[in-house]
N, C-alpha and C positions, 0 to 999 in steps of 0.2 A: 703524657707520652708523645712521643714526635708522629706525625701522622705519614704512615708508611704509603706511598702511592702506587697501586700496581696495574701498571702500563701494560697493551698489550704488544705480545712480540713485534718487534719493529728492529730491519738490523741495518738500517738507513744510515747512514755517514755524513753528516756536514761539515763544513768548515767553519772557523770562528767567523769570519767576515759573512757568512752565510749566517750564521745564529744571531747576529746584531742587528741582521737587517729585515731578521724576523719578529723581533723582539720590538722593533721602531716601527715597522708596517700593521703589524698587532696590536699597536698602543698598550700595551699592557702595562695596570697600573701598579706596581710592587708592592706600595704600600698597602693594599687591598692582598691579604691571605689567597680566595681566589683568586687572581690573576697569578700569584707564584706557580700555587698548583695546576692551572688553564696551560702553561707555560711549559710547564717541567716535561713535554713529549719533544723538544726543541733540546732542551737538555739530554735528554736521555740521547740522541740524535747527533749531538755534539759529542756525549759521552761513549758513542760507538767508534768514533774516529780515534785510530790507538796511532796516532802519526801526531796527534795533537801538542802533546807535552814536548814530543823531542824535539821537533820541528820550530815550536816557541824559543828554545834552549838553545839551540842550534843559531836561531835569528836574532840572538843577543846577546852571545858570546861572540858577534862578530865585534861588538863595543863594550869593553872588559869593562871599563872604566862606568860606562855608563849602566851595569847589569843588575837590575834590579832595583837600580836610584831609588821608588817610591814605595819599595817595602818595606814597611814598619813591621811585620809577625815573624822575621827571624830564619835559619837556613831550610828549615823545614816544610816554609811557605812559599809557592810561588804564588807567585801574578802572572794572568794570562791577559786579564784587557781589565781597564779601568774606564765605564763610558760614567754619561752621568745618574745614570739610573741605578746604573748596580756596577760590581766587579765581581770578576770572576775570580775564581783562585784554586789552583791544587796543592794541597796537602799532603804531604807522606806521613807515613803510619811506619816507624819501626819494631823488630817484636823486641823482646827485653833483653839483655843483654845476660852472661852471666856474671860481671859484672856488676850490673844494677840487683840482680838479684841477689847477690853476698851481702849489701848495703842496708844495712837494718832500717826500717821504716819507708825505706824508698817507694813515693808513688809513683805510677805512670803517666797519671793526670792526676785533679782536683773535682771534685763534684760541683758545677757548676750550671748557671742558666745564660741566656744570652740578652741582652738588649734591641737585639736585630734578629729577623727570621734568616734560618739558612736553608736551600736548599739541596741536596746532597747526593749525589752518584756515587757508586763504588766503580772508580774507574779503571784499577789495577789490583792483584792480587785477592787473596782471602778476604779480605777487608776486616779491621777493627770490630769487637763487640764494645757495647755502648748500656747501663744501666740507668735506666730513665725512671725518669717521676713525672708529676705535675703538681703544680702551686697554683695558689690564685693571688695576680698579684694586686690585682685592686682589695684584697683583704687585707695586703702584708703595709706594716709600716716602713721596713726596711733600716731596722735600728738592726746593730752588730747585738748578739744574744738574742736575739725576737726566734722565738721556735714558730717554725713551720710546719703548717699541713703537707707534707709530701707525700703523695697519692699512689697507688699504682703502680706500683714496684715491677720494672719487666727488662729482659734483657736482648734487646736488637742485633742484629749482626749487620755488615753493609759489605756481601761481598760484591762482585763487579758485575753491573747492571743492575742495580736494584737501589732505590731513589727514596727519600725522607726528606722529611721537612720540619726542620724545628722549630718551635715558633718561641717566638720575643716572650720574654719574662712570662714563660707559660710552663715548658719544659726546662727539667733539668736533667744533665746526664753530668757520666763518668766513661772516659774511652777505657776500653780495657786493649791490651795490645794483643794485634795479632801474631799470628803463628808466623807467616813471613812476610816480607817488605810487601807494603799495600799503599795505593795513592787514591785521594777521594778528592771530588773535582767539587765545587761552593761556587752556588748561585748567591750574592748579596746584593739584597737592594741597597741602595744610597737613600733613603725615604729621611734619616731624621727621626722616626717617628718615637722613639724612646730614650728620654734623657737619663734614666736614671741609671747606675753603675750598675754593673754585672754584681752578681753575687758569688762568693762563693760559701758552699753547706757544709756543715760537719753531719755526716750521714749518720753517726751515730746517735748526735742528739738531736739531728734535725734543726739546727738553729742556724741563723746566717752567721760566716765567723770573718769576714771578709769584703773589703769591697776591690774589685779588678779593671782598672782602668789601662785601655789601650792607649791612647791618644798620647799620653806623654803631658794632657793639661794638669795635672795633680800633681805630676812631679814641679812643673816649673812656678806652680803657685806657690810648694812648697819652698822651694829656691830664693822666691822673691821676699817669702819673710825673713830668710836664714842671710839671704846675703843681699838684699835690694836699701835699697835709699830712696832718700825722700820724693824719689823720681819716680816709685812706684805704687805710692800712695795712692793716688788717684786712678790708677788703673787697679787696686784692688778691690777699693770702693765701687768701681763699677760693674767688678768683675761679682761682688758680694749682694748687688742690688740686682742687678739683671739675671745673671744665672743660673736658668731654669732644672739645672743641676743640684739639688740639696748640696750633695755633697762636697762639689767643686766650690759652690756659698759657703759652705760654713769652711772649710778651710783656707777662705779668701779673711773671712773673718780673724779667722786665728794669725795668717799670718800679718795683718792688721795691728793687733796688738803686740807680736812679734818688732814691730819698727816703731808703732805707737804706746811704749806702756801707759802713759801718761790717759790715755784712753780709754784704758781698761775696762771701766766700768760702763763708760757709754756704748762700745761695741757688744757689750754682752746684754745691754737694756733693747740695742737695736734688735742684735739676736732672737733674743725672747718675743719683741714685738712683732716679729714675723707667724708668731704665731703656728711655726709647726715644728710639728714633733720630731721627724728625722730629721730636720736642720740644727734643731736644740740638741739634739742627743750627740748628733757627730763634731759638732762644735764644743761643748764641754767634754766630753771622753779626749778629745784629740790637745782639749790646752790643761788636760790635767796629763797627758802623758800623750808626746806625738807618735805618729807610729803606729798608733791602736786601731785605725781602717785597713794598715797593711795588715792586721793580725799580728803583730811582732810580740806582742803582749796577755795572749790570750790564757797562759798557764803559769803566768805574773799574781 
């Protein structure tokens, strides 16, 4: 479960330029869980100032063109400051439509864990409820079908002022949608410190059914089998040997064979000689049938 942190009353106001230069004078080290939570009175203090979002909005619609250039999460996400430690970001939360609700199977979200800790204010609105677990991931292999221990079944709300922390490949939730328009402000460290792919859970069997890549690296790895040339041989090899990503390895792998048939056998002796198990697993699943990390295949 995400570890709910409760602050005492504080209805202080700061500015972003002001929370950055607390954050740097504090040395606070992210990748270290305490110092997130040592931090999060600076958040909450951030998250008092209701001038924050429009004001950002306001200062970058004055360059249409240039609005939001380094967001990769989509219209739902913003960015409020990219330093090198962390980024900030606010979130909207819409509630369901009726609509979505006519739409047979339709989910709101995906049950999922994160790779990166976040930490989290309700900064507008009701705010999201959220159904949480806990996993252990130094137990998990991280093969797609691997059943999981998921622990602790409870359901959070984050209305506005009130702070969580979710931590890296520990927690996993599901947003449920709020009752009306709600935004949640995200502390992200920049640390690095988890290579392995997000996952996503089938909550019914508890097994991993999915793997969820932000980055955009999985797709273009995929790319480079499907349409590259012999110009990008050596960058998959290297991309297959370094790669402290299983996953990103073994489908460097595949698409290796993809440009190389003639190979076959010797990328798959390499494969194996790596000697572990979530590389072997996502590597043969994905060149007997590709696809099968997005889930596209699961009731196949």
């Amino acid at each position: 479960m995400p570890i709910e942190i409760k602050l005492p009353f504080d209805d202080k106001s700061i500015e972003l330029e002001e929370y950055v230069d607390i954050i740097e004078t504090q040395k606070y080290d992210f990748s270290r869980q305490e110092d997130i939570i040592d931090s999060s009175p600076y958040l909450k203090q951030l998250n008092n100032n209701k001038n924050l979002l429009i004001e950002r909005i306001t200062s970058e619609l004055q360059d249409l063109q240039a609005f939001q250039k380094s967001n990769l999460y989509g219209p739902k996400v913003f960015i409020l400051l990219s330093h090198p430690k962390f980024f900030l970001r606010a979130v909207v939360w819409e509630p369901i439509s009726q609509l979505e609700r006519s739409i047979k199977g339709f989910n709101y979200d995906i049950c999922h864990d994160h790779n990166f800790d976040i930490l989290t204010a309700g900064y507008f609105g009701p705010g999201y409820e959220t159904r949480t677990y806990t996993y252990e991931y130094n137990k998990t292999t991280g093969c797609l079908g691997e059943k999981i221990d998921m622990k602790q079944k409870k359901i959070y709300a984050l209305p506005e002022g009130k702070i969580l922390l979710y931590r890296a490949k520990e927690d996993i939730h599901i947003q449920l949608p709020p009752e009306s328009l709600s935004i949640s402000l995200n502390l992200i460290p920049n640390n690095g410190s988890i290579k392995a792919p997000q996952y996503q859970f089938d909550e019914s069997t508890h097994t991993i059914c999915r793997y969820l890549q932000n980055s955009g690296n999985e797709l273009m790895v995929r790319m480079a089998g499907a349409l590259g040339d012999d110009n990008m041989i050596n960058i998959l090899e290297k991309i297959f040997e370094a790669n402290t990503n299983r996953h990103i390895g073994a489908l460097a792998a595949v698409s290796l064979i993809q440009l190389c048939p003639a190979r076959n056998e010797e990328i798959k002796e390499q494969v194996l000689g790596k000697h572990n198990t979530l590389l072997t697993d996502i590597f043969f699943k994905e060149l007997a049938k590709a696809g099968t990390c997005l889930g596209l295949f699961e009731n196949n």
